[in-house]
C-alpha positions in Angstrom: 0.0 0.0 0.0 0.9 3.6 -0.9 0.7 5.6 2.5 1.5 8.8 1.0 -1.5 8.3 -1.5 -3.3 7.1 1.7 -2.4 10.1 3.6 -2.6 12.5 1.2 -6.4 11.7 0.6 -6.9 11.8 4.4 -5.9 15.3 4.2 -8.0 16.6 1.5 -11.2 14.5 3.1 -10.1 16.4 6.6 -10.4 19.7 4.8 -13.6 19.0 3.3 -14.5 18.2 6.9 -13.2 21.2 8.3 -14.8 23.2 5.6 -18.4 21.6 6.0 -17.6 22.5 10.0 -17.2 26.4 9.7 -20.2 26.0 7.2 -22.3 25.0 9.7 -20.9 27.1 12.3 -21.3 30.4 10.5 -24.8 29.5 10.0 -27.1 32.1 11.4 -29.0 30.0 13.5 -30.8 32.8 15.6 -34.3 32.5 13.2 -33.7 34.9 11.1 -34.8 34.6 7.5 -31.9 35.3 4.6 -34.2 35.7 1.9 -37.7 35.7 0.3 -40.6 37.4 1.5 -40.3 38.8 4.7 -42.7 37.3 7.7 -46.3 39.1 8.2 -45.2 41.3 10.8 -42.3 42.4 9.6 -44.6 43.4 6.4 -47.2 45.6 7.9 -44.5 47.7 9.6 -43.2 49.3 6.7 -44.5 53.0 6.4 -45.0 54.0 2.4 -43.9 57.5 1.3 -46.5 60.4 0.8 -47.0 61.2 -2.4 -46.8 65.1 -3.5 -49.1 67.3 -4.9 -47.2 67.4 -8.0 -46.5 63.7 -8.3 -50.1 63.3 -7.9 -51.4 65.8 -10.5 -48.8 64.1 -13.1 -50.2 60.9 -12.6 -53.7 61.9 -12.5 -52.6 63.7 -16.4 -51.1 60.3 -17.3 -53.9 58.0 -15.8 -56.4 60.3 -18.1 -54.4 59.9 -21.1 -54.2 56.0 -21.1 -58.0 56.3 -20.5 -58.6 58.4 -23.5 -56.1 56.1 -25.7 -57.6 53.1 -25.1 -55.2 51.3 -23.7 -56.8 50.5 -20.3 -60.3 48.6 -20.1 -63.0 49.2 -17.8 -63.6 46.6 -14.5 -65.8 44.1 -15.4 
């Protein structure tokens, strides 16, 4: 048998190991969530900006111009 073949695979399977290890450790593990869509509660606290005046006078322009191109239909 070839111990230096032998031993040289023991290494790389104990850094895969040691790897895998820190992995796990430096998992967040407190119940946070990393990604998606955030829990219910966490939703309804968000506070939306206000529109302005302005803002909303040039989408009320825009709004009326679709309507009188056509290009948006009626609730059934």
């Amino acid at each position: 048998m070839d111990t230096k073949r032998i031993l040289a695979q023991l290494r790389t399977e104990r850094g895969r190991l040691d790897r895998a290890i820190a992995a796990i450790e430096g998992l967040d593990l407190t119940g946070r969530r990393r990604a998606g869509r955030p829990p219910k509660a966490a939703a309804t606290q968000r506070r939306r900006g206000r529109m302005s005046a302005a803002a909303r006078r040039k989408l009320s322009r825009l709004l009326k111009q679709r309507w009188a191109q056509g290009k948006m239909k009626p609730r059934a």
